[in-house]
C-alpha positions as CSV (number, residue, x, y, z in Angstrom):
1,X,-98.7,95.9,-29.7
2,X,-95.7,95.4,-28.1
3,X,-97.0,95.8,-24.7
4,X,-100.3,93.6,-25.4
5,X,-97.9,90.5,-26.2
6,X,-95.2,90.9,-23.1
7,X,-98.7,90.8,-21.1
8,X,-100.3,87.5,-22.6
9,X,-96.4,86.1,-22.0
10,X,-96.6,87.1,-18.5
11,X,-100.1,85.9,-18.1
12,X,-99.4,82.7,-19.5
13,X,-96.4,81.8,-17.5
14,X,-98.7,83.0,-14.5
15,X,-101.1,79.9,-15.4
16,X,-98.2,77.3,-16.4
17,X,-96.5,78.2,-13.0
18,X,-99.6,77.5,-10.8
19,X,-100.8,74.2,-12.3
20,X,-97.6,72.8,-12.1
21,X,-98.1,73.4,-8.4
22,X,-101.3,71.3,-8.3
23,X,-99.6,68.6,-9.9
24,X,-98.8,65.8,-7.8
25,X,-94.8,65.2,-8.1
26,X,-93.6,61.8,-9.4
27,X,-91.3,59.4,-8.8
28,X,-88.0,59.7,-10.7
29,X,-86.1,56.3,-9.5
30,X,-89.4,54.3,-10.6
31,X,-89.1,55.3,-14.0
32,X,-85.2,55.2,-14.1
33,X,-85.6,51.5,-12.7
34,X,-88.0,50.9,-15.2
35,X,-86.2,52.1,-18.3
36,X,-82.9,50.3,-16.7
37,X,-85.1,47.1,-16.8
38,X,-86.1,47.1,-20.7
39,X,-82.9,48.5,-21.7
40,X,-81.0,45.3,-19.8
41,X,-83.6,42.7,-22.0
42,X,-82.9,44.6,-25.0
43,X,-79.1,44.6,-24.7
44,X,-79.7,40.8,-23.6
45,X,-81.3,40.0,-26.9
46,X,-79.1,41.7,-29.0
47,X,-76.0,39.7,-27.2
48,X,-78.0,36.3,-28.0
49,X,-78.4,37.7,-31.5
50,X,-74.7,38.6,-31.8
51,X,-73.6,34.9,-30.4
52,X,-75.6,33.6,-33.2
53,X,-74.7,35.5,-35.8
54,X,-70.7,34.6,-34.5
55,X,-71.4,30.9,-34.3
56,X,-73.2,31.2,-37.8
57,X,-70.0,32.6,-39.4
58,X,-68.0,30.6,-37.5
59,X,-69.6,27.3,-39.2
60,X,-69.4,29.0,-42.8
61,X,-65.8,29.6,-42.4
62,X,-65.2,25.8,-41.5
63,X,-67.4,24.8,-44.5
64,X,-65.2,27.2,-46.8
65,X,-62.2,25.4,-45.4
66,X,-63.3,22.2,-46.3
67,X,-64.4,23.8,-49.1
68,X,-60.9,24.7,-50.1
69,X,-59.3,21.6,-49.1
70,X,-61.7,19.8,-51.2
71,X,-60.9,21.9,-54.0
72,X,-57.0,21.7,-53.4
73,X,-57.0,18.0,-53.5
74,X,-57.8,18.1,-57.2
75,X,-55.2,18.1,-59.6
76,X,-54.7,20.0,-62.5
77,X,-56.9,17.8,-65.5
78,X,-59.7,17.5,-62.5
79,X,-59.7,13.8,-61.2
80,X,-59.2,13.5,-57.7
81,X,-56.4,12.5,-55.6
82,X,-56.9,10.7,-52.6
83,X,-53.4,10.6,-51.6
84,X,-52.8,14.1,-51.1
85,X,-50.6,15.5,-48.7
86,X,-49.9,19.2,-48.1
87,X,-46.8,20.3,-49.2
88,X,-46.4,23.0,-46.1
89,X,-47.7,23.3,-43.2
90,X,-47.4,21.3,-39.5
91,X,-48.6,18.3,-42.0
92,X,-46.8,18.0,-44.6
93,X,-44.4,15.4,-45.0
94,X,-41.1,15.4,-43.2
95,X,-37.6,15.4,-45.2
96,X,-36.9,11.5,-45.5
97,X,-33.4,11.3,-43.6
98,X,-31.5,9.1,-44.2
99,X,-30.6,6.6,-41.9
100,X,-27.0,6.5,-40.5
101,X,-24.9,4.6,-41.7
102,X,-24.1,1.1,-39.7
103,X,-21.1,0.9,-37.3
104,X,-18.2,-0.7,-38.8
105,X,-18.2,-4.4,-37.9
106,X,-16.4,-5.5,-34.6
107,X,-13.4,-7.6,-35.2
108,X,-14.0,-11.1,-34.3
109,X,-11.7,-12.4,-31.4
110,X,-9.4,-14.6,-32.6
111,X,-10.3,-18.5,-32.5
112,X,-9.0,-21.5,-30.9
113,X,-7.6,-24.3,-33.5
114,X,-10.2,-27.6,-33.9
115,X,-7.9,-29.9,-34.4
116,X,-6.1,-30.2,-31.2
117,X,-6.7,-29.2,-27.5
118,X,-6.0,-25.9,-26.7
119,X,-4.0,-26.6,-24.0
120,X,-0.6,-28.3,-25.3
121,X,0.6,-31.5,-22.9
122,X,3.7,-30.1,-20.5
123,X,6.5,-31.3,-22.0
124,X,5.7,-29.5,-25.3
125,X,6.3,-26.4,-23.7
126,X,9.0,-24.1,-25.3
127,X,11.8,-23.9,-22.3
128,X,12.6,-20.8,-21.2
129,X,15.8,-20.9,-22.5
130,X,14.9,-20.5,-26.0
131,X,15.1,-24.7,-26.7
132,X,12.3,-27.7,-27.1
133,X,11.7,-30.3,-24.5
134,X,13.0,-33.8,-25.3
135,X,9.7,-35.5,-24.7
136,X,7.8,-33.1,-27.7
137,X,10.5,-33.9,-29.9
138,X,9.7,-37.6,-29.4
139,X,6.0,-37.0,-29.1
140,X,6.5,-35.5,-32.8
141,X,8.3,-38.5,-34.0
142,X,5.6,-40.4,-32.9
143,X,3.3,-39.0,-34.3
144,X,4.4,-39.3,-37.9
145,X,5.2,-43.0,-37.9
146,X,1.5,-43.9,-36.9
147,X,-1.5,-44.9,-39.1
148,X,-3.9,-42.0,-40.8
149,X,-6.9,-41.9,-38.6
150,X,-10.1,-44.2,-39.5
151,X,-12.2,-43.4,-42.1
152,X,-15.8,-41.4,-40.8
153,X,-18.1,-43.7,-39.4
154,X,-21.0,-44.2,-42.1
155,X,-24.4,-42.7,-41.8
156,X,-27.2,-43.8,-39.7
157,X,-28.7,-46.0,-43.2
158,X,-25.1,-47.7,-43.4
159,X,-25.8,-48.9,-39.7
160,X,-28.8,-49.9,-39.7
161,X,-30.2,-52.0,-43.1
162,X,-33.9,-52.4,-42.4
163,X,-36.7,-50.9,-40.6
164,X,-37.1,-53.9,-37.9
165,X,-33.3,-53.8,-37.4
166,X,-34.1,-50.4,-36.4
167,X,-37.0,-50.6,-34.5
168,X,-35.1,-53.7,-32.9
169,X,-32.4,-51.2,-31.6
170,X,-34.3,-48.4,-30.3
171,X,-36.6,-50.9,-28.0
């Protein structure tokens, strides 16, 4: 038996090894260029599929946000507050600083008397030997002897008693 088999074997590799003779050989690079081809629009689709799918989850995740911002705005017994500021976070309110304090207030130079020129007449000068000039001492003399000065002059209605005695003085 054994030999009956090992001679079928041999005849049947006898057959397979002349009709792949007759065979006309075929082109390798065709097919390879071929199946580079579909496998390029396949990966292609999948990429659009996976930029979708992306963009999809990126839009959820915004909604959630807003979502949970919605959410956080609400206070504890459930009524809304517009007003709402984060407590952390880039927007939350700054620390109120407070303001520094003013600068002390300069002292105010020191001002010239009203009631008489600023420059005093010559001879009131104080020598410089320590001692008064005779003509302020008579100057001072004179001054207390006189009159009080006039009264104010009255108001404009004192001055003028009617309307066409006014209009008669402005023309």
């Amino acid at each position: 038996w054994r030999t009956d088999s090992l001679k079928n074997h041999e005849a049947t590799l006898e057959a397979v090894r002349q009709t792949a003779q007759e065979q006309v050989p075929f082109n390798v690079q065709k097919y390879l260029d071929e199946f580079s081809r579909a496998l390029a629009s396949e990966v292609r689709m999948l990429l659009d599929e996976v930029g979708k799918l992306r963009e999809e989850r990126r839009t959820m995740q915004f909604e959630l946000a807003y979502l949970f911002e919605i959410r956080s705005k609400y206070e504890g017994n459930g009524i809304f507050n517009q007003g709402w500021q984060p407590t952390t976070g880039p927007f939350a309110p700054q620390p109120q600083v407070p303001p520094p304090p003013p600068p002390p207030p300069e002292p105010e130079p020191p001002r010239a008397p009203a009631w008489h020129p600023a420059n005093p007449p010559k001879g009131s000068r104080i020598s410089k030997k320590g001692g008064t000039g005779k003509k302020a001492k008579e100057a001072a003399a004179a001054a207390a002897t006189q009159a009080p000065p006039a009264a104010a002059p009255a108001g404009p209605r004192a001055q003028v008693a009617s309307w066409s005695t006014w209009q008669g003085m402005s023309v």
